[in-house]
N, CA, C and O atoms as CSV, one atom per row, in Angstrom:
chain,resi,resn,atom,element,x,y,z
A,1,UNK,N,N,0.836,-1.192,0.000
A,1,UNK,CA,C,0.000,0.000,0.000
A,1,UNK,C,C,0.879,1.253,0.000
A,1,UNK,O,O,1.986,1.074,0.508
A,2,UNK,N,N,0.583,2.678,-0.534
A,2,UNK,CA,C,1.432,3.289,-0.802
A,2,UNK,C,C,1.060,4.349,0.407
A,2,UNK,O,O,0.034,4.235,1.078
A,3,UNK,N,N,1.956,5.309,0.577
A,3,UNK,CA,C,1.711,6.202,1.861
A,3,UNK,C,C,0.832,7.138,1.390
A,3,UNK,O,O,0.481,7.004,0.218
A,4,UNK,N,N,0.319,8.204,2.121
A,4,UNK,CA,C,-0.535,9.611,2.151
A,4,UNK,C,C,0.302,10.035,1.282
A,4,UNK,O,O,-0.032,10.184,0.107
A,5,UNK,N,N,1.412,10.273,1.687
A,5,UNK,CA,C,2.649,11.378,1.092
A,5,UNK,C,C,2.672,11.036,-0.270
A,5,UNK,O,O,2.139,11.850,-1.024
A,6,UNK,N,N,3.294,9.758,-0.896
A,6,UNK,CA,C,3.793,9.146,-1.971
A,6,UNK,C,C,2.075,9.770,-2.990
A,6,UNK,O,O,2.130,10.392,-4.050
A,7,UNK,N,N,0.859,9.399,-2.330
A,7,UNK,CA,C,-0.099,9.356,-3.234
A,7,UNK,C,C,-0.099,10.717,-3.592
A,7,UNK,O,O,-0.155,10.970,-4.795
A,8,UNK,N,N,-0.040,11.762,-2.679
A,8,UNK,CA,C,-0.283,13.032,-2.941
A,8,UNK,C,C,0.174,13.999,-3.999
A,8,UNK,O,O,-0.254,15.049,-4.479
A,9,UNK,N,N,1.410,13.071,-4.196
A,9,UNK,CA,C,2.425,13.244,-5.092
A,9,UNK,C,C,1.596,12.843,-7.016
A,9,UNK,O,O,1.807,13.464,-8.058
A,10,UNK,N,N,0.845,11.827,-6.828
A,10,UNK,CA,C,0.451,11.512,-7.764
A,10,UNK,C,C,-0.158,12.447,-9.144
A,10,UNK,O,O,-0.977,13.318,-8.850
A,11,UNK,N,N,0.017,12.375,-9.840
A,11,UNK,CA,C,-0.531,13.691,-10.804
A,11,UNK,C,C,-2.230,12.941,-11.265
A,11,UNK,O,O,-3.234,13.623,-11.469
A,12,UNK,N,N,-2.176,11.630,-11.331
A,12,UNK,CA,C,-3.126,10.573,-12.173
A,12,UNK,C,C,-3.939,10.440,-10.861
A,12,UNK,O,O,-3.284,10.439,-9.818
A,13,UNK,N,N,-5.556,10.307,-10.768
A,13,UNK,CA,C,-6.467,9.309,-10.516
A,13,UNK,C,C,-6.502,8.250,-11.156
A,13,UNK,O,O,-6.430,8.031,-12.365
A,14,UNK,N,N,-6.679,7.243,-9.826
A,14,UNK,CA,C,-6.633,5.595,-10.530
A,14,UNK,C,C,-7.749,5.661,-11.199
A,14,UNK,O,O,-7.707,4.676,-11.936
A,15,UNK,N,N,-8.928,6.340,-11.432
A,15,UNK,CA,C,-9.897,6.484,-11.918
A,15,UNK,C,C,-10.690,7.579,-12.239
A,15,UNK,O,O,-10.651,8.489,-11.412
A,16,UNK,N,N,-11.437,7.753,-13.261
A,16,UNK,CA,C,-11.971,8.775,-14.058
A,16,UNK,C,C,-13.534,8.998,-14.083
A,16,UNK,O,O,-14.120,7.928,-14.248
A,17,UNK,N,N,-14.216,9.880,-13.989
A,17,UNK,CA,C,-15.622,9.429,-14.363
A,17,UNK,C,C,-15.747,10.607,-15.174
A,17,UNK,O,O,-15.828,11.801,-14.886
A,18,UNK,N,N,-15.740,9.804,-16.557
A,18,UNK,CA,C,-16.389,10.480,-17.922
A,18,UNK,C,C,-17.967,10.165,-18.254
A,18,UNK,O,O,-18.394,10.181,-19.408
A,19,UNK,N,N,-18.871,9.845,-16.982
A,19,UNK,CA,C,-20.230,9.852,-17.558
A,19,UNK,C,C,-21.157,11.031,-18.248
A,19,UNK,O,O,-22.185,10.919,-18.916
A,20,UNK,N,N,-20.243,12.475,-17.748
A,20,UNK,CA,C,-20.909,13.418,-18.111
A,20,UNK,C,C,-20.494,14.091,-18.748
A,20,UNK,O,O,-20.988,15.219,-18.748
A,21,UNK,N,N,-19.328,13.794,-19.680
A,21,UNK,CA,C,-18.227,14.053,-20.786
A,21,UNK,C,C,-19.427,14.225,-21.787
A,21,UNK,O,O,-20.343,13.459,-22.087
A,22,UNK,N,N,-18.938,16.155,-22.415
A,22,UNK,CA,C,-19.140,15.943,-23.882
A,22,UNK,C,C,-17.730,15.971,-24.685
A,22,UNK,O,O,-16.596,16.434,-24.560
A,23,UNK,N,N,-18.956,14.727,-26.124
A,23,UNK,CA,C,-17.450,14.646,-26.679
A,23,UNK,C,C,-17.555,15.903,-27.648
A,23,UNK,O,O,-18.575,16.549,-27.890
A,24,UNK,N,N,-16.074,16.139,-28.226
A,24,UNK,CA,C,-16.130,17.283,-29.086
A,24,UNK,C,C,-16.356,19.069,-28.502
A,24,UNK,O,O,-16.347,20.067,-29.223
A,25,UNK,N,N,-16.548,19.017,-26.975
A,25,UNK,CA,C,-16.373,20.249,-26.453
A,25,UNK,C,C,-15.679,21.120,-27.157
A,25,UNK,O,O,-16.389,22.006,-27.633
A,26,UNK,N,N,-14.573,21.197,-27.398
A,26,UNK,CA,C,-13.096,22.517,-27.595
A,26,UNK,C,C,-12.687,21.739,-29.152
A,26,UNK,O,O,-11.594,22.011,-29.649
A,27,UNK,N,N,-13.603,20.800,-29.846
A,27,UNK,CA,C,-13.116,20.835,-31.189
A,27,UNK,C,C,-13.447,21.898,-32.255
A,27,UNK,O,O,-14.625,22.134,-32.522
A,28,UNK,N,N,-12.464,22.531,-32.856
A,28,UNK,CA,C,-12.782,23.610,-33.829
A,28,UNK,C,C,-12.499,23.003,-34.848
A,28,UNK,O,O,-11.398,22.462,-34.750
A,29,UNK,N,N,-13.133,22.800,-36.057
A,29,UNK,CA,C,-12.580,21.975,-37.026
A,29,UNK,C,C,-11.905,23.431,-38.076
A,29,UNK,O,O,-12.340,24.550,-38.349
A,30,UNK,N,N,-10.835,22.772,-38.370
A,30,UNK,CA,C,-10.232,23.896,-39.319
A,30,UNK,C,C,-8.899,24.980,-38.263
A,30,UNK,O,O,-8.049,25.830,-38.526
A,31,UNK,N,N,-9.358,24.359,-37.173
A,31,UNK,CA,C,-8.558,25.269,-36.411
A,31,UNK,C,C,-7.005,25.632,-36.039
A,31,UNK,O,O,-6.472,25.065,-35.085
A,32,UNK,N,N,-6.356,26.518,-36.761
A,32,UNK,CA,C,-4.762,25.864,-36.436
A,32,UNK,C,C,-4.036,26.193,-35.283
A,32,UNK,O,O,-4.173,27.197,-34.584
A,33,UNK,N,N,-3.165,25.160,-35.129
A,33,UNK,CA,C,-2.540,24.847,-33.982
A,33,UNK,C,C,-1.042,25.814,-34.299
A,33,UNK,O,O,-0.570,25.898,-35.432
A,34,UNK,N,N,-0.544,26.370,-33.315
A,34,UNK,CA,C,0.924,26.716,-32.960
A,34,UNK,C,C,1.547,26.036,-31.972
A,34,UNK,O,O,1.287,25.915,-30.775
A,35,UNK,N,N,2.510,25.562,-32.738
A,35,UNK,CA,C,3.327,24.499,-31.409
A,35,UNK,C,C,4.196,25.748,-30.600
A,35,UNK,O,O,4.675,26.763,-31.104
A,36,UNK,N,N,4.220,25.391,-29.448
A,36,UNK,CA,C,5.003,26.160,-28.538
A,36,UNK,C,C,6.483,25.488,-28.801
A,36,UNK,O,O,6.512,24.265,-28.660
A,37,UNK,N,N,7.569,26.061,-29.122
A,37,UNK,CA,C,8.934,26.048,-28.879
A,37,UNK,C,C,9.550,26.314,-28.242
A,37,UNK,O,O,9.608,27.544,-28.246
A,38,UNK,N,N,10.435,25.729,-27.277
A,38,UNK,CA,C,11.449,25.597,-26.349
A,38,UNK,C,C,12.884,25.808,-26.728
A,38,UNK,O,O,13.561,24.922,-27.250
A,39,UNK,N,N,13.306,26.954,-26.463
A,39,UNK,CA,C,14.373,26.639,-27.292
A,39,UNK,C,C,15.705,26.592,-25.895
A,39,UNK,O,O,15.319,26.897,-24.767
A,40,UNK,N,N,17.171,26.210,-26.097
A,40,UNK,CA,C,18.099,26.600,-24.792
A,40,UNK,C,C,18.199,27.668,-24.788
A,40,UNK,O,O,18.161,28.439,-25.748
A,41,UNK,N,N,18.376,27.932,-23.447
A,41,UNK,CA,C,18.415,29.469,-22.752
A,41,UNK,C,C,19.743,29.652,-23.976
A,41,UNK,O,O,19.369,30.114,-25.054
A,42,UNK,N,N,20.969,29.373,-23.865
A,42,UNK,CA,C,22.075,30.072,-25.017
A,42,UNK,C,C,21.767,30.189,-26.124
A,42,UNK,O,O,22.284,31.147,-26.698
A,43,UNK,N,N,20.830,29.327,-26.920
A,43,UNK,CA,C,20.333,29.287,-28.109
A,43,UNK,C,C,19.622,30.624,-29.039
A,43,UNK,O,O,19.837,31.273,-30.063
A,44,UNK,N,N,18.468,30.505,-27.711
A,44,UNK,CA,C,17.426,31.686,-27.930
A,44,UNK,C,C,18.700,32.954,-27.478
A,44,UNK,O,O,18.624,33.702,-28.453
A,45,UNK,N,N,19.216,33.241,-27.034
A,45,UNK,CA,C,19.738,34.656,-26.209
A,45,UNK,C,C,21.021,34.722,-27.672
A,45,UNK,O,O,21.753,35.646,-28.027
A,46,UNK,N,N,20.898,33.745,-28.058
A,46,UNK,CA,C,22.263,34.292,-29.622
A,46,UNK,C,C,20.633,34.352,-30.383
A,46,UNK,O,O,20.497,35.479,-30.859
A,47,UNK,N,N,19.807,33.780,-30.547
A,47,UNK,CA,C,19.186,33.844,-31.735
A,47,UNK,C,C,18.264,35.094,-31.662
A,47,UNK,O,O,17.734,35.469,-32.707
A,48,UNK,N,N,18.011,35.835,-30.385
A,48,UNK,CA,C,17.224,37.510,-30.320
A,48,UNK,C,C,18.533,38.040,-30.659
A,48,UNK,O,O,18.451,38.869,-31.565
A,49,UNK,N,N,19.903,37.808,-30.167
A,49,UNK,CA,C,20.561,38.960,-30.445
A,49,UNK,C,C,21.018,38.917,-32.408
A,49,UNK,O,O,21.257,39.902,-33.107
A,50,UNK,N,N,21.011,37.943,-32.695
A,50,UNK,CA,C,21.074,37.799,-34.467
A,50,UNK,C,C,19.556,38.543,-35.088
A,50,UNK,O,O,19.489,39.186,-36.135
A,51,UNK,N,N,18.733,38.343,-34.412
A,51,UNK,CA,C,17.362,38.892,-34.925
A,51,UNK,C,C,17.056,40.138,-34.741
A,51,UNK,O,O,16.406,40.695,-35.625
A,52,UNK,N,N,17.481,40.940,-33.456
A,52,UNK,CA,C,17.610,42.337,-33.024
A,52,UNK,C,C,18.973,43.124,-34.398
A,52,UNK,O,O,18.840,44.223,-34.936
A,53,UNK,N,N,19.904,42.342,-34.581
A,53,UNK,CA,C,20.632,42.720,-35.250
A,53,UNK,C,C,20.713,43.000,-36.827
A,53,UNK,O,O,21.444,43.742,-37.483
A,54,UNK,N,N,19.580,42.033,-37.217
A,54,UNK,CA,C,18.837,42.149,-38.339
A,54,UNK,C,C,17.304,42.587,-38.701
A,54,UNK,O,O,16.600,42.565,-39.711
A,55,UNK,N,N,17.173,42.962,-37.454
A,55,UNK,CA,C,15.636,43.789,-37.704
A,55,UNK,C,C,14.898,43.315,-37.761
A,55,UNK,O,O,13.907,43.764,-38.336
A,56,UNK,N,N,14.933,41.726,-37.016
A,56,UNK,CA,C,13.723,40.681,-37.346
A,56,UNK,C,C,13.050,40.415,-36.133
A,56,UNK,O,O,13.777,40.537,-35.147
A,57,UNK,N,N,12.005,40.124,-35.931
A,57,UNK,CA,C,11.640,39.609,-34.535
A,57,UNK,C,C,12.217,37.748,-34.270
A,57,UNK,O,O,12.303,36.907,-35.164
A,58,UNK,N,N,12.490,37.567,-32.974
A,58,UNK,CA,C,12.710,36.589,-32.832
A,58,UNK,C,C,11.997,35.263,-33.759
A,58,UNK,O,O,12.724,34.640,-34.532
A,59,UNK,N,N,10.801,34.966,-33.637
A,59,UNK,CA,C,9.653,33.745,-34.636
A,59,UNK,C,C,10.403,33.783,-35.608
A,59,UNK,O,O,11.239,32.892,-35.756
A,60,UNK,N,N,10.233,35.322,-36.934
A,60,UNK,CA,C,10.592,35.210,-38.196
A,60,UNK,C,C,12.009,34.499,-38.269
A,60,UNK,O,O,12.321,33.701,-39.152
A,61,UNK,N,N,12.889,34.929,-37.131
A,61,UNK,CA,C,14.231,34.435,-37.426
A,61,UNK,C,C,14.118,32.794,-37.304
A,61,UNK,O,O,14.867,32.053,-37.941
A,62,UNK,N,N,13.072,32.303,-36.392
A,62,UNK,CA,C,13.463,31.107,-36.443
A,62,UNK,C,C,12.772,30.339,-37.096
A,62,UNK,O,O,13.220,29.199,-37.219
A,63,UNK,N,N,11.764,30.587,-37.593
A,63,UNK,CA,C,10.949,30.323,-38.971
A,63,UNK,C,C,12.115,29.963,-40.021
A,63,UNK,O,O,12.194,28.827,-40.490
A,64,UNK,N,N,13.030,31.000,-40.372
A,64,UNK,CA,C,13.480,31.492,-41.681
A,64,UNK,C,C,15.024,29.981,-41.027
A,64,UNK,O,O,15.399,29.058,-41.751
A,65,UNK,N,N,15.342,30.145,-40.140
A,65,UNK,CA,C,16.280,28.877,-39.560
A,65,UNK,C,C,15.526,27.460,-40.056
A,65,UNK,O,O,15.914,26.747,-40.981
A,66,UNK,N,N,14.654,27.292,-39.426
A,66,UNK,CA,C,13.841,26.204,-39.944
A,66,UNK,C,C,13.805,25.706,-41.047
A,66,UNK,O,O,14.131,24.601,-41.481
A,67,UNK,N,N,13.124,27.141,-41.754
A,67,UNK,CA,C,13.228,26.643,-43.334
A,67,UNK,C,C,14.251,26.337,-44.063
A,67,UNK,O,O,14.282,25.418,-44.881
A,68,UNK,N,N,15.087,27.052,-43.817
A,68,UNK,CA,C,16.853,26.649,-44.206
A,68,UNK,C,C,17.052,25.056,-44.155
A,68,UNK,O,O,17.557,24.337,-45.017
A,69,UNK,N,N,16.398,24.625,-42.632
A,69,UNK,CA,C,17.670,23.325,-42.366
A,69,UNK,C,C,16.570,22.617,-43.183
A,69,UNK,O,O,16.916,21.436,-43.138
A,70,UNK,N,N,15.354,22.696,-43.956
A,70,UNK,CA,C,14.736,21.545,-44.476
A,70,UNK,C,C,14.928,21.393,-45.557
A,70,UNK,O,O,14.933,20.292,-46.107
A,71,UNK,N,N,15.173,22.702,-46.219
A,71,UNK,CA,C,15.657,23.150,-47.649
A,71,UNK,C,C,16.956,21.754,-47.618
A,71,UNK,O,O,17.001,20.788,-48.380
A,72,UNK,N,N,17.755,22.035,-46.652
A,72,UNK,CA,C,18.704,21.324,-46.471
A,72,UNK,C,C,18.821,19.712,-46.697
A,72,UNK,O,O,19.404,18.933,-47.451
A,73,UNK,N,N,18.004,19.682,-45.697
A,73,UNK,CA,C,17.866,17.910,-45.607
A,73,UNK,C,C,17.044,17.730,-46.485
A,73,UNK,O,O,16.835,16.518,-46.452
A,74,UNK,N,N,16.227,18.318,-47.526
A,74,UNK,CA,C,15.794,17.668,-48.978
A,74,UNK,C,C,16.412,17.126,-49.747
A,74,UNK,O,O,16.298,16.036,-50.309
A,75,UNK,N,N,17.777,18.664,-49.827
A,75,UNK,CA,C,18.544,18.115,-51.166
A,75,UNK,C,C,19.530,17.009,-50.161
A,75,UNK,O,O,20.131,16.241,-50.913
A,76,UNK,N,N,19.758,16.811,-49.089
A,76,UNK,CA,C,20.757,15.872,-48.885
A,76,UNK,C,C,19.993,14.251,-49.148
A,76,UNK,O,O,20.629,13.307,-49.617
A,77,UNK,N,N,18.462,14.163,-48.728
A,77,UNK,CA,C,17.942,12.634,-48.647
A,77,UNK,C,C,17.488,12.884,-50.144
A,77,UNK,O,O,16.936,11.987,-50.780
């Protein structure tokens, strides 16, 4: 059996009650998604100061990075 403490800790119920679940609540069909990006703290702090330096906002710069490295790995595969 597990302690008070250990359970409290738990993020999960061993169990759920979806009897009064609607389905499709928060579906928007058509709706687009933005993934959130994480980037390393050194990463991002060179990549605002390359983007401040070129007049870009941070996204566009890393948009325009992105697109580069796929451009990339096309012509390489």
């Amino acid at each position: 059996m597990k302690s008070n403490n250990t359970r409290k800790n738990n993020l999960m119920k061993r169990e759920y009650d979806f009897s009064k679940a609607i389905r499709g609540k928060f579906y928007r069909k058509g709706a687009e998604l933005h993934l959130p990006i994480y980037l390393d703290a050194k990463v991002q702090a060179k990549l605002e100061r390359l983007a401040r330096k070129n007049g870009k906002e941070l996204g566009e710069m890393v948009n325009q990075l992105v697109q580069k490295e796929m451009e990339l790995i096309e012509k390489l595969t």
